[in-house]
TORKOL-4160 file (C-alpha; in steps of 0.2 Angstrom, whole numbers, padded with zeros to 4 digits, m for minus):
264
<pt num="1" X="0533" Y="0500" Z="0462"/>
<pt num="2" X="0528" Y="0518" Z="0468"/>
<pt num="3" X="0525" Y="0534" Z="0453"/>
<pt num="4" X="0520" Y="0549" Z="0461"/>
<pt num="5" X="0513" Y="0561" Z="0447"/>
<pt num="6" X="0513" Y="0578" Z="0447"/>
<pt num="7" X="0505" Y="0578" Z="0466"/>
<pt num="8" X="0499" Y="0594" Z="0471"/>
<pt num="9" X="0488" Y="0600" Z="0488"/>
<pt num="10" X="0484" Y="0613" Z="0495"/>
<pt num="11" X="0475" Y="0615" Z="0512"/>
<pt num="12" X="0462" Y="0628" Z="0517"/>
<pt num="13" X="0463" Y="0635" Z="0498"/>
<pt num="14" X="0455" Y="0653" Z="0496"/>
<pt num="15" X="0459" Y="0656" Z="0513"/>
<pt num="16" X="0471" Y="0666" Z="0522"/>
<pt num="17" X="0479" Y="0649" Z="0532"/>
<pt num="18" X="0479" Y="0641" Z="0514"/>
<pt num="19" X="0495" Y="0631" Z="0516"/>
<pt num="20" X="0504" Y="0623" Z="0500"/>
<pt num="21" X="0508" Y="0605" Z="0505"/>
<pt num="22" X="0512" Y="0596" Z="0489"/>
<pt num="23" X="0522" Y="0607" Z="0474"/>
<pt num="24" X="0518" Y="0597" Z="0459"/>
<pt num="25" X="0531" Y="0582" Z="0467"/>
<pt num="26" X="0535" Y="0569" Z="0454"/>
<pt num="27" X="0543" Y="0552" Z="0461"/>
<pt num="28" X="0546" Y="0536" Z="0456"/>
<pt num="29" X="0550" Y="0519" Z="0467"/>
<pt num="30" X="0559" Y="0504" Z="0460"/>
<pt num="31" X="0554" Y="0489" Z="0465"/>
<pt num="32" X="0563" Y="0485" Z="0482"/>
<pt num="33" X="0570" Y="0502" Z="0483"/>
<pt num="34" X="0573" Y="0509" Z="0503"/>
<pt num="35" X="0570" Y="0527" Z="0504"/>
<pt num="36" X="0574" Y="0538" Z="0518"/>
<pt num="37" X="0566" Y="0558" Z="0517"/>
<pt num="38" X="0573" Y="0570" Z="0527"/>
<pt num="39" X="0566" Y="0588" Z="0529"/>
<pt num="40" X="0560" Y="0601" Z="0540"/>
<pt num="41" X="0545" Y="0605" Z="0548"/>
<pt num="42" X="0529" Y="0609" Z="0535"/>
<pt num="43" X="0542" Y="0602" Z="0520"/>
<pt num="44" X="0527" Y="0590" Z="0516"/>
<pt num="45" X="0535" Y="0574" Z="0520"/>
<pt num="46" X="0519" Y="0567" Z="0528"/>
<pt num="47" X="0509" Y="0574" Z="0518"/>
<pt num="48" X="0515" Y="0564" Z="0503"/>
<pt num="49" X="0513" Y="0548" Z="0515"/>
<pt num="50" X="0495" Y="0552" Z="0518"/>
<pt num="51" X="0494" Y="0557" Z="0497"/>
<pt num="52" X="0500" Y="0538" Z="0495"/>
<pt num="53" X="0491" Y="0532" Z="0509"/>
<pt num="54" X="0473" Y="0539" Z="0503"/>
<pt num="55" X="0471" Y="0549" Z="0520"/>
<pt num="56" X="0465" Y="0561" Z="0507"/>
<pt num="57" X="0465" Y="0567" Z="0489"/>
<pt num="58" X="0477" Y="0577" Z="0480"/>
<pt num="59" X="0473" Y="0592" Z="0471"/>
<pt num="60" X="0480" Y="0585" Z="0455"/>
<pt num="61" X="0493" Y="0572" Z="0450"/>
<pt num="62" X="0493" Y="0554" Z="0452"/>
<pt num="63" X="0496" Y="0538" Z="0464"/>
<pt num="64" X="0501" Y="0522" Z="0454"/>
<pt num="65" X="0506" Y="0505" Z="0464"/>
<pt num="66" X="0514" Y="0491" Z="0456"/>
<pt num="67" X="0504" Y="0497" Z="0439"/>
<pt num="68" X="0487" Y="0501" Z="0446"/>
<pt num="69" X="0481" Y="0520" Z="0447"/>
<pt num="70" X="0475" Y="0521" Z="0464"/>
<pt num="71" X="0471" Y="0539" Z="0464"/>
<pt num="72" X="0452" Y="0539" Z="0466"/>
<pt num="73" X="0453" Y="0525" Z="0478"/>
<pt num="74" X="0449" Y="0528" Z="0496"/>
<pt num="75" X="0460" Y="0523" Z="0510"/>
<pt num="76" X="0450" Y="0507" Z="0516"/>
<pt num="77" X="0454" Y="0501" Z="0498"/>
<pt num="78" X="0470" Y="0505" Z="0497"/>
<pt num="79" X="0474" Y="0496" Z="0512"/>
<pt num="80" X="0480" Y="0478" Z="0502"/>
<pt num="81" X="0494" Y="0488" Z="0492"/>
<pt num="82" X="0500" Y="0495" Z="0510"/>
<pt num="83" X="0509" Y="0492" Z="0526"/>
<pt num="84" X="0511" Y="0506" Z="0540"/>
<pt num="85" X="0518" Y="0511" Z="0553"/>
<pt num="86" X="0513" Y="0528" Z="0562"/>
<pt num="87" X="0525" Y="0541" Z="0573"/>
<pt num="88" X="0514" Y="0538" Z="0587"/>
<pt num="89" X="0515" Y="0519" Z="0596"/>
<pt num="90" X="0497" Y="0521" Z="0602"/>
<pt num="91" X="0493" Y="0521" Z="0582"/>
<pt num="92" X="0493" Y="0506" Z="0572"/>
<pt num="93" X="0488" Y="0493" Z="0586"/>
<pt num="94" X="0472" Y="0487" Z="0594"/>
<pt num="95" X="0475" Y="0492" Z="0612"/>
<pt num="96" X="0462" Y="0484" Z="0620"/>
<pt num="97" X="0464" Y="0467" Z="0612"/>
<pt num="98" X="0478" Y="0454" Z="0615"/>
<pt num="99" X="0494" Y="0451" Z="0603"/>
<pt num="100" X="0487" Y="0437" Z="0595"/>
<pt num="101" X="0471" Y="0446" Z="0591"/>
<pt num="102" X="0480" Y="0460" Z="0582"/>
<pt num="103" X="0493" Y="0444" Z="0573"/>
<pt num="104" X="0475" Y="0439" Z="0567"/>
<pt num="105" X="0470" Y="0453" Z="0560"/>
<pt num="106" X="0485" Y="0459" Z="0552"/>
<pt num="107" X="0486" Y="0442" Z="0545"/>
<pt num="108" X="0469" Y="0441" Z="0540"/>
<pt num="109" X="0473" Y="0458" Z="0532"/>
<pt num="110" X="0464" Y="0458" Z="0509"/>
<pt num="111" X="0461" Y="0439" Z="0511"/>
<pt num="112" X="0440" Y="0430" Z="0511"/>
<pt num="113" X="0433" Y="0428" Z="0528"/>
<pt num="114" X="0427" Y="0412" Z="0535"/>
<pt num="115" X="0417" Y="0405" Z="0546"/>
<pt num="116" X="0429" Y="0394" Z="0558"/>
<pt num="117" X="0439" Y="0397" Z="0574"/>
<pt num="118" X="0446" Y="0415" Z="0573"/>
<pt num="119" X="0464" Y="0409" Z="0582"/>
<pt num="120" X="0472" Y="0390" Z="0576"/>
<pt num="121" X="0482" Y="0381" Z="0586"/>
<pt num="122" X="0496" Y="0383" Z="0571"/>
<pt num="123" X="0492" Y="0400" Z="0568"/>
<pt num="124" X="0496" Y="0402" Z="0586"/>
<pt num="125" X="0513" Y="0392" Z="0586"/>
<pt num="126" X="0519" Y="0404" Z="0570"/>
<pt num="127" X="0512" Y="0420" Z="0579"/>
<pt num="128" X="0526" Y="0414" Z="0593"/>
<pt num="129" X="0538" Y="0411" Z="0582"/>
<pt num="130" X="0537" Y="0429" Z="0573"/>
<pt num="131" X="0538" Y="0437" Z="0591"/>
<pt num="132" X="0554" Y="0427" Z="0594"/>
<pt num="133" X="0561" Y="0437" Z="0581"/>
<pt num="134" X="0557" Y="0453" Z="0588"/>
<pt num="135" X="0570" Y="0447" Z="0603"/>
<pt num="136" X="0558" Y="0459" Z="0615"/>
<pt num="137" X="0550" Y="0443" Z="0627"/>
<pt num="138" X="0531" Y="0444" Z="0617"/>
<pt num="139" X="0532" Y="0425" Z="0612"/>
<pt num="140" X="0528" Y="0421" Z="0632"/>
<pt num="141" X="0512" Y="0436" Z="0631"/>
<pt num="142" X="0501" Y="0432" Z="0617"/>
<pt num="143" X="0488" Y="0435" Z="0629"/>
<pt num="144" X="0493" Y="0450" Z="0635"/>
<pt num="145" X="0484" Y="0466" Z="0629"/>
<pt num="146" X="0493" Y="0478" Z="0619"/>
<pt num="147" X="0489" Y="0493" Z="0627"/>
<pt num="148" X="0501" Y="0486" Z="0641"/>
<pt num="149" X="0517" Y="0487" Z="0630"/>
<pt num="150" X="0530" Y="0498" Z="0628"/>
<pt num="151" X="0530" Y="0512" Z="0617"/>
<pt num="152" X="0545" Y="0503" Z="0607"/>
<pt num="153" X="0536" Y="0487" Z="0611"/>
<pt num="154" X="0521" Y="0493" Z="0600"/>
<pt num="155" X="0532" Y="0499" Z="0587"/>
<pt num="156" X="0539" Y="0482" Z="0586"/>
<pt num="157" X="0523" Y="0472" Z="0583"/>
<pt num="158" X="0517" Y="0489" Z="0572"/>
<pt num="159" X="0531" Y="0483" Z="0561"/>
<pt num="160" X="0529" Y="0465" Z="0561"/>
<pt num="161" X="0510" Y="0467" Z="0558"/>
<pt num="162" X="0513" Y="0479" Z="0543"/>
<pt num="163" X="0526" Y="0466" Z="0535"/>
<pt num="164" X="0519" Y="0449" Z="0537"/>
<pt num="165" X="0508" Y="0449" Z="0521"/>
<pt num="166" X="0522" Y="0456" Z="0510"/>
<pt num="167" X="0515" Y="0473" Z="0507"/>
<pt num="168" X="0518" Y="0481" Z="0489"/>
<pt num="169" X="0523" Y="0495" Z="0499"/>
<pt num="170" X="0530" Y="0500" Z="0516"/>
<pt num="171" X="0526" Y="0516" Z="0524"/>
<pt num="172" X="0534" Y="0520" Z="0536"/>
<pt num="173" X="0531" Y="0540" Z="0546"/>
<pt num="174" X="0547" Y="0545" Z="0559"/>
<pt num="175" X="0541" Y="0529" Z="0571"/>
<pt num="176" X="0556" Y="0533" Z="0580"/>
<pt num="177" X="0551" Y="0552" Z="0586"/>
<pt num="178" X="0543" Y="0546" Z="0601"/>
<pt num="179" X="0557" Y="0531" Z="0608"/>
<pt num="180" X="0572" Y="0531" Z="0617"/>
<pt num="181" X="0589" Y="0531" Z="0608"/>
<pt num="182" X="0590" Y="0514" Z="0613"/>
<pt num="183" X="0574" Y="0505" Z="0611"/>
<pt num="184" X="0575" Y="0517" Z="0593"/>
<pt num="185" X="0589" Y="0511" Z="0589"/>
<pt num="186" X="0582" Y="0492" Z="0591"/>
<pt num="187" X="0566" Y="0497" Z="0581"/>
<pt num="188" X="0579" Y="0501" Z="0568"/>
<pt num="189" X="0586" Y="0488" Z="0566"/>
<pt num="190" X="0570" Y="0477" Z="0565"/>
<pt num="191" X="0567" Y="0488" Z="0552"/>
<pt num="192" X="0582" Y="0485" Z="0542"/>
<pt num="193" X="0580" Y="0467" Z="0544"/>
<pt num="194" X="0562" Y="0466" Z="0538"/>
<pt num="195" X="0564" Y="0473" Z="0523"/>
<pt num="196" X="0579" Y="0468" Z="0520"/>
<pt num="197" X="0571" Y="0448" Z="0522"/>
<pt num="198" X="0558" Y="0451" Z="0513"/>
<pt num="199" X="0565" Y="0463" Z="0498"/>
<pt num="200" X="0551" Y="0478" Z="0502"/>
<pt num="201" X="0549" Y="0493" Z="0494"/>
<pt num="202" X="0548" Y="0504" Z="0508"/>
<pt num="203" X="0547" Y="0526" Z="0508"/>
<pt num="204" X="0551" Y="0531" Z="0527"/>
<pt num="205" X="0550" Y="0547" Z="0535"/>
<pt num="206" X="0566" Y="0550" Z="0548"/>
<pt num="207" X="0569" Y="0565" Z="0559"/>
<pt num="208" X="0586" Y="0560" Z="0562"/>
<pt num="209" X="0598" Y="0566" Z="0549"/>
<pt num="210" X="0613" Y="0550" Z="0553"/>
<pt num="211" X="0599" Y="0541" Z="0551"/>
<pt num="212" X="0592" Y="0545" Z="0533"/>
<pt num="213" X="0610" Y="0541" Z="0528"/>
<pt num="214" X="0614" Y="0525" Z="0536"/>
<pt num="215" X="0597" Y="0516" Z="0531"/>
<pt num="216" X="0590" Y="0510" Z="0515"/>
<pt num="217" X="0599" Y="0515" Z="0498"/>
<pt num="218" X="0590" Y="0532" Z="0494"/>
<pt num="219" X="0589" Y="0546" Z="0502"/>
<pt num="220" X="0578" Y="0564" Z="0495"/>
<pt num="221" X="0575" Y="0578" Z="0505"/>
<pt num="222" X="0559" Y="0589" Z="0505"/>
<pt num="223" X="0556" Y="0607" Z="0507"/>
<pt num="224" X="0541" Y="0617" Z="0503"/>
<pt num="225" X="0531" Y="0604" Z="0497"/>
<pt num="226" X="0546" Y="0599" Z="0482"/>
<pt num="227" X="0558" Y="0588" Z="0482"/>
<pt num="228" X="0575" Y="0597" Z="0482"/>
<pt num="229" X="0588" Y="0582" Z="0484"/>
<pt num="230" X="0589" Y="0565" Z="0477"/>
<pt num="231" X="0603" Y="0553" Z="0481"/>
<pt num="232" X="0606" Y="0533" Z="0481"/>
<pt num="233" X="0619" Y="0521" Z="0480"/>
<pt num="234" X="0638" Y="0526" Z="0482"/>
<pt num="235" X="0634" Y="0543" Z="0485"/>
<pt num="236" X="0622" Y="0542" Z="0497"/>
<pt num="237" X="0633" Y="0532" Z="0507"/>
<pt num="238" X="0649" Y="0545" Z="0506"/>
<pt num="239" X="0635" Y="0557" Z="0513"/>
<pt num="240" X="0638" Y="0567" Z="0529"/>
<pt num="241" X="0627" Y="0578" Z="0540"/>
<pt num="242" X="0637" Y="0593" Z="0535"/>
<pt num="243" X="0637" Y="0587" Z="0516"/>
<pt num="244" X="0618" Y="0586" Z="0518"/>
<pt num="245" X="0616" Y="0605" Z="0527"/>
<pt num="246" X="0626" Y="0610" Z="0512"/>
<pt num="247" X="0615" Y="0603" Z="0498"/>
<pt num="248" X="0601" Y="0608" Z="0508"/>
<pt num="249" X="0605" Y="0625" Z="0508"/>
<pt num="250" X="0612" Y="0625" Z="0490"/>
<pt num="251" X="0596" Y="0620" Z="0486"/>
<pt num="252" X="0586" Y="0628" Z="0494"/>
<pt num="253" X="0593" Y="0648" Z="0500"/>
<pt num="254" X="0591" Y="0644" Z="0515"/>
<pt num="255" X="0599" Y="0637" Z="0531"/>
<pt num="256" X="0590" Y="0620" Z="0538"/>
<pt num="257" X="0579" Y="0623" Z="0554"/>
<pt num="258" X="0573" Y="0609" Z="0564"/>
<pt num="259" X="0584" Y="0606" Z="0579"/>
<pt num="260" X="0578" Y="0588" Z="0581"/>
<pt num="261" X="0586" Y="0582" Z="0564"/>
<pt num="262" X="0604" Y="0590" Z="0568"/>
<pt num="263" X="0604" Y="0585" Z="0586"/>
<pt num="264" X="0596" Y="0568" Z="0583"/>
């Protein structure tokens, strides 16, 4: 579903903050594969995200989804092939317009445009019954504007909007970072559930070590722009913390720094 080719970037080049982000990372996703990517700050994680994403061009390399080369697209076009969900709540949401608004959008989301009522009474009834789902109360406030939610709230409906059309692929950047242990620990789980429901590919940035290994059934870790650990299936799942400092710094040289993954 996902092949990353020989990717490459390099910010600020020529310069003295040039900042190799991508180090010629190769990477390929089976269809319906769940991938977790661990690694510190400035190991390129996100950068790779917004390589896939289109945010911008790699220096060299390819992006191919589901078959089609979608190197030289940009991001508006790319946007059919992708679902997303950002680190910040405030992102991937219309704060000034009502849930069912955004439900419509996201719905709406690669298909023709019409010219009829924007909201149908049906569309309306399935919007409700998608929120039910979410177990947060938003069936009853379909009405209410979504700058007014939560911050886990948001994240929710982020991850509803992002997965109701069936995306090719699921990206998904550490949209935990900023929530509560519980109310992550909720967005997690509705995670789990919609892909596992709908049998997504999905690549999803953690900075929470317990959590790269408890979720999907691939884990890599990334560091200085490479990827320098690749695990799935039962070994993935035999994983530790400890084990996964230890193939960090067997891979690497070097011991892991980024207090928010351990303490996590």
């Amino acid at each position: 579903m996902l092949q990353l080719e020989n990717l490459s970037k390099t910010f600020n080049p020529g310069t003295v903050n040039a900042k190799l982000a991508l180090d010629n990372i190769s990477l390929t996703l089976n269809d319906g594969d769940f991938v977790t990517v661990i690694g510190g700050n400035g190991a390129g994680k996100s950068t790779m995200l917004n390589a896939i994403a289109g945010v911008w061009r790699p220096d060299s390399g390819r992006v191919i989804i589901d078959g089609v080369d979608v190197t030289g697209l940009p991001e508006y076009k790319r946007a059919k092939f992708l679902g997303r969900v950002f680190q910040d709540p405030m992102m991937g949401t219309a704060a000034n317009m009502w849930l069912e608004e955004n439900l419509a959008i996201a719905n709406r989301r690669g298909k023709k445009r019409t010219l009829r009522w924007a909201i149908t009474s049906k569309e309306r009834n399935e919007y409700r019954e998608m929120l039910k789902e979410l177990d947060l109360g938003l069936e009853t406030r379909l009405t209410t504007r979504v700058g007014l939610l939560s911050g886990g709230q948001r994240q929710a409906v982020t991850l509803l909007m992002a997965t109701m059309n069936k995306p090719k692929l699921l990206l998904i950047d550490e949209h935990t970072a900023a929530l509560d242990p519980k109310t992550s620990e909720k967005v997690l789980s509705l995670t789990d559930k919609f892909i596992n429901e709908e049998k997504l590919t999905a690549l999803m940035i953690t900075h929470n070590m317990k959590d790269a290994i408890v979720h999907g059934n691939r884990l890599i870790m990334m560091n200085a722009g490479r990827i320098i650990f690749d695990v799935s299936g039962e070994e993935k799942k035999k994983l530790t913390v400890e084990a996964l400092l230890e193939q960090f710094s067997k891979a690497s040289g070097q011991e892991f720094a980024n207090d928010r993954a351990l303490l996590g």
